[in-house]
Biopython code that builds the backbone (N, CA, C, O; Angstrom):
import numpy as np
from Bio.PDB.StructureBuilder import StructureBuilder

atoms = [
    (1, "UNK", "N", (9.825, 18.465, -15.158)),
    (1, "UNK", "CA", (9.128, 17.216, -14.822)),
    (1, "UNK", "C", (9.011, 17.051, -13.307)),
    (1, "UNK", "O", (7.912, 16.656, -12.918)),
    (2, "UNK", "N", (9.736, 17.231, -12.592)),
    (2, "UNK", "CA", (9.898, 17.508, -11.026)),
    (2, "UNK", "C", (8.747, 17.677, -10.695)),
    (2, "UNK", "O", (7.854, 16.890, -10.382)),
    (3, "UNK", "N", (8.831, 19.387, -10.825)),
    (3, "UNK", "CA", (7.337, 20.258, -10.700)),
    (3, "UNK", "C", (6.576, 19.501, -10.761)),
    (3, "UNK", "O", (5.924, 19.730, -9.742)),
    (4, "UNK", "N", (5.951, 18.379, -11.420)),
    (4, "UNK", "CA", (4.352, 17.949, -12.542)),
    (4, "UNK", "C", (4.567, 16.914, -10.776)),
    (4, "UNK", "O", (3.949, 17.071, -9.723)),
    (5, "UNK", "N", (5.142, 16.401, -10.956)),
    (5, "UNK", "CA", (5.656, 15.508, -9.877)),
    (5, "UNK", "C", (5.423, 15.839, -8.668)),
    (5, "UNK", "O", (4.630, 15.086, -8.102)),
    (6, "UNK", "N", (5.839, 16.725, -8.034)),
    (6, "UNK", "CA", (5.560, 17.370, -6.967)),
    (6, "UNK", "C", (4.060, 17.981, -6.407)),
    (6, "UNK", "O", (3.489, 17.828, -5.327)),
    (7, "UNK", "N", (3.667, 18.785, -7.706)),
    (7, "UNK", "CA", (2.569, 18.816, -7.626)),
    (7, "UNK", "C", (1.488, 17.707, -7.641)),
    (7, "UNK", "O", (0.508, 17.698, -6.897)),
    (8, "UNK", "N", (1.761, 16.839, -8.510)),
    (8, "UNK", "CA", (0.573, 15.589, -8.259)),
    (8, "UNK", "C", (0.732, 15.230, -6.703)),
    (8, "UNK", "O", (-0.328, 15.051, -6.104)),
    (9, "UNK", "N", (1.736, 15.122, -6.090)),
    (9, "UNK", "CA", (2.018, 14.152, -4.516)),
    (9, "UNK", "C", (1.287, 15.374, -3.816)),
    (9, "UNK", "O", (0.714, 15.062, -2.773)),
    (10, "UNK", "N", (1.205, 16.619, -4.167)),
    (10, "UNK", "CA", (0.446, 17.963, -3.285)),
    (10, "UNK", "C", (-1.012, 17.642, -3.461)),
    (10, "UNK", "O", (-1.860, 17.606, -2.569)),
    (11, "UNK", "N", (-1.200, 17.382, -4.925)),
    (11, "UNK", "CA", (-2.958, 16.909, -4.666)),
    (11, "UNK", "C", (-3.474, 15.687, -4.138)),
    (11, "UNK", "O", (-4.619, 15.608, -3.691)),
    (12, "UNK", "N", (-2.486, 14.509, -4.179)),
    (12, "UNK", "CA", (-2.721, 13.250, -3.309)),
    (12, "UNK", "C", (-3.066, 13.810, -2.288)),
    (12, "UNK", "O", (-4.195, 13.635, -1.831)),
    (13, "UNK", "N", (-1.944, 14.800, -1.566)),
    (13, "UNK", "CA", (-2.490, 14.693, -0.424)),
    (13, "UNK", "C", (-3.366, 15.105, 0.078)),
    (13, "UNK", "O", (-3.755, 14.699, 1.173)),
    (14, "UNK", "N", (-3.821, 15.862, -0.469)),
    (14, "UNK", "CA", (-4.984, 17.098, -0.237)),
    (14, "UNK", "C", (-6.276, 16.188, -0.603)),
    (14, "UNK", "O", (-7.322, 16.480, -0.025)),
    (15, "UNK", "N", (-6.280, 15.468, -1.213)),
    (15, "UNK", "CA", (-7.097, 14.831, -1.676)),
    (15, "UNK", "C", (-7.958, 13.377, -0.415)),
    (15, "UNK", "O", (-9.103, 12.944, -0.280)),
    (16, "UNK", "N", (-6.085, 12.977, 0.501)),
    (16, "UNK", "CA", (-6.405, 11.686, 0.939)),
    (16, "UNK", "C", (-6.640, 12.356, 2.550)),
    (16, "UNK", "O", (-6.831, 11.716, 3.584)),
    (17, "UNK", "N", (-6.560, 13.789, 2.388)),
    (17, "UNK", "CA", (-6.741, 14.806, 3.699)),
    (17, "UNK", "C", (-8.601, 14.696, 4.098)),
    (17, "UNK", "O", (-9.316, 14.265, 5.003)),
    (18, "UNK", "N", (-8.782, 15.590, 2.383)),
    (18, "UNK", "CA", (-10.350, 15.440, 2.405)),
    (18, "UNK", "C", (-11.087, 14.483, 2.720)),
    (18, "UNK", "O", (-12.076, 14.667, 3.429)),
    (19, "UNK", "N", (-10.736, 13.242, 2.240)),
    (19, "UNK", "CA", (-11.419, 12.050, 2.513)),
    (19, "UNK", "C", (-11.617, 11.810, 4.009)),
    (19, "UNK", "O", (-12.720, 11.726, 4.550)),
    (20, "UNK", "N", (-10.598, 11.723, 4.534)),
    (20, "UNK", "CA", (-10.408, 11.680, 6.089)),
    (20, "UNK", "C", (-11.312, 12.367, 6.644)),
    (20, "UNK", "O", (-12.139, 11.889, 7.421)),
    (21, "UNK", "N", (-11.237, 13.852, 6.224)),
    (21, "UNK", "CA", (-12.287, 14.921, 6.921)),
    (21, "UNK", "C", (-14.075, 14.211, 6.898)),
    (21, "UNK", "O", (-14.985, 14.265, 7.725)),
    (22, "UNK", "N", (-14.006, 13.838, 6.088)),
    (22, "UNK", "CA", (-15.297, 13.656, 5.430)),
    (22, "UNK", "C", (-15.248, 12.405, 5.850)),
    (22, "UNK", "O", (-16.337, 12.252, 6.404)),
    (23, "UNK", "N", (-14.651, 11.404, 5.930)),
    (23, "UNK", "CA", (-15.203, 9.920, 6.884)),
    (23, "UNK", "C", (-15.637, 10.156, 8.362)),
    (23, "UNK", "O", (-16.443, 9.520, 9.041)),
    (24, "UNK", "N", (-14.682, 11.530, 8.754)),
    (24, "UNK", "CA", (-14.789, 11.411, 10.212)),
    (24, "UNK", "C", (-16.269, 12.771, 10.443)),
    (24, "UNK", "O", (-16.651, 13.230, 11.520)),
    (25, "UNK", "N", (-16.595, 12.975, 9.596)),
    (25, "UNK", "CA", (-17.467, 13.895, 9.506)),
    (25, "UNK", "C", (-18.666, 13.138, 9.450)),
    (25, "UNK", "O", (-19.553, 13.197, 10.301)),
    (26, "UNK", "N", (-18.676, 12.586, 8.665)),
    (26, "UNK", "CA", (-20.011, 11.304, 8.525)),
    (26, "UNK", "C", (-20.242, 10.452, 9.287)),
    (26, "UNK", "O", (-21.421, 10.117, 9.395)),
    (27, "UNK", "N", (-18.899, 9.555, 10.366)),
    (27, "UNK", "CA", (-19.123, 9.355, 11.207)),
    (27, "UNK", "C", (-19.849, 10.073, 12.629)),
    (27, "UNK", "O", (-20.779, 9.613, 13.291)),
    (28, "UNK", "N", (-19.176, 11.207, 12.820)),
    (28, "UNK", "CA", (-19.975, 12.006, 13.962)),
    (28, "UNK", "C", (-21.563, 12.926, 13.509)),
    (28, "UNK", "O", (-22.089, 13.734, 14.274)),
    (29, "UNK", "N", (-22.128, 12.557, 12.083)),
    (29, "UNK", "CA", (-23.316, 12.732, 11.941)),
    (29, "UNK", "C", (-24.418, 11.682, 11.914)),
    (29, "UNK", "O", (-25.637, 11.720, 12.084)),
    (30, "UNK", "N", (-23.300, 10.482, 11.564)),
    (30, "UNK", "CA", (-24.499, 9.096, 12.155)),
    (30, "UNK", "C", (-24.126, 8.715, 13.324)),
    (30, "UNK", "O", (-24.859, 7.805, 13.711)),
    (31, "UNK", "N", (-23.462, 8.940, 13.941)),
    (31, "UNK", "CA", (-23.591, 9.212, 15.435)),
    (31, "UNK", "C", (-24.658, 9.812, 15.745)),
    (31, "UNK", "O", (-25.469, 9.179, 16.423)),
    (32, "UNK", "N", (-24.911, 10.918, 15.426)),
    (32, "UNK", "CA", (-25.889, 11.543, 16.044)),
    (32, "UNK", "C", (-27.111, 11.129, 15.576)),
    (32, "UNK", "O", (-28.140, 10.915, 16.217)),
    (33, "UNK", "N", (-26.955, 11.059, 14.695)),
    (33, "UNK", "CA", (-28.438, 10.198, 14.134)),
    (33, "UNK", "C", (-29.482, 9.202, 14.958)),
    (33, "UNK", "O", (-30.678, 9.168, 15.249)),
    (34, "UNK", "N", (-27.570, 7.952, 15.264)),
    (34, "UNK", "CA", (-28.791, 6.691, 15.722)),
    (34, "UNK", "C", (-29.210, 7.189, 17.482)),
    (34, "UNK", "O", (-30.105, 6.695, 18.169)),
    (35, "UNK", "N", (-28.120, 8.441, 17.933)),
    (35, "UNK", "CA", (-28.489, 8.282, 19.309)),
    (35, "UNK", "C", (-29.845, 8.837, 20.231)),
    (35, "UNK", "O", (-30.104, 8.655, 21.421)),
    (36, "UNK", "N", (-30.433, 9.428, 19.389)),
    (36, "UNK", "CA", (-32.162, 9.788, 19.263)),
    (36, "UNK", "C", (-33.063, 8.497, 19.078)),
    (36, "UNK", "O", (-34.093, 8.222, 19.693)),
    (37, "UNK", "N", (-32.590, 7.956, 18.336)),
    (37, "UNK", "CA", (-33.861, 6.256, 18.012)),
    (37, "UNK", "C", (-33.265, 5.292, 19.403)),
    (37, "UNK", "O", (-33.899, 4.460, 20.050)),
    (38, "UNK", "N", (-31.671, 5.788, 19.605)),
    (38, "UNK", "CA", (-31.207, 4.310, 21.005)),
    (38, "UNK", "C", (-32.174, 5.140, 22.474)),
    (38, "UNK", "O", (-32.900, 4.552, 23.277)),
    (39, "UNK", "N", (-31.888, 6.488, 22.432)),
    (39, "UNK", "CA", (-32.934, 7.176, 23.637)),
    (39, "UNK", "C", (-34.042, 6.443, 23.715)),
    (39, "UNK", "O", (-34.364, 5.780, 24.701)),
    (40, "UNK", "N", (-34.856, 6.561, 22.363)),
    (40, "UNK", "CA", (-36.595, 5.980, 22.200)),
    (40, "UNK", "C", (-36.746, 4.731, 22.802)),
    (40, "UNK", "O", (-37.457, 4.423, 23.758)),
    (41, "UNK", "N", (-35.467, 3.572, 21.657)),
    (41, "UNK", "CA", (-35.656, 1.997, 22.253)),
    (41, "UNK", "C", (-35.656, 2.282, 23.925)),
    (41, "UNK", "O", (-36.529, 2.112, 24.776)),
    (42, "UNK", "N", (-34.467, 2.721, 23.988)),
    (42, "UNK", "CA", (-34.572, 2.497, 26.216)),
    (42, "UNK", "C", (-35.459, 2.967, 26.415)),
    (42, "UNK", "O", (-36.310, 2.122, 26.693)),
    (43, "UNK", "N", (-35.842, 3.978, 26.446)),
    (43, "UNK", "CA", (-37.108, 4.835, 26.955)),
    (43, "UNK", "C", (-38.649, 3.619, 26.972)),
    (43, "UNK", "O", (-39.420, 3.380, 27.901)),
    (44, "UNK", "N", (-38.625, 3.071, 25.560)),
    (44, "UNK", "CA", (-40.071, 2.090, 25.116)),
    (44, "UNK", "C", (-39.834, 1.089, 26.181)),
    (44, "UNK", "O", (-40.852, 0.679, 26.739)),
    (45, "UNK", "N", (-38.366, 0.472, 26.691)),
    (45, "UNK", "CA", (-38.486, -0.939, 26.941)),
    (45, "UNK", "C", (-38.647, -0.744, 28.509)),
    (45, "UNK", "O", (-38.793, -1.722, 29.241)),
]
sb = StructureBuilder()
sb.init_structure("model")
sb.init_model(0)
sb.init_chain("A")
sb.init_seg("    ")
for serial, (resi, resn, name, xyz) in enumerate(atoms, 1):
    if name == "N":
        sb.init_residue(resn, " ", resi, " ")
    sb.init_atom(name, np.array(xyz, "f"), 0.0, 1.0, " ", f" {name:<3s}", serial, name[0])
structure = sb.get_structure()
């Protein structure tokens, strides 16, 4: 029972790892996103 135990807390973590990767991943791709349209606005005004 240990084992079953141990192993579930190994995929939590792996799991609450990925997420992380992937928030901070999505963040630095809409980053990049809006900073092409903020160039345009300054550029127009």
């Amino acid at each position: 029972m240990e084992s079953v135990q141990l192993e579930h807390e190994n995929v939590t973590q792996l799991v609450l790892v990925s997420l992380r990767d992937g928030v901070e991943e999505g963040r630095r791709l809409s980053n990049e996103e809006k900073d092409p349209f903020e160039r345009i606005d300054r550029g127009a005004v």
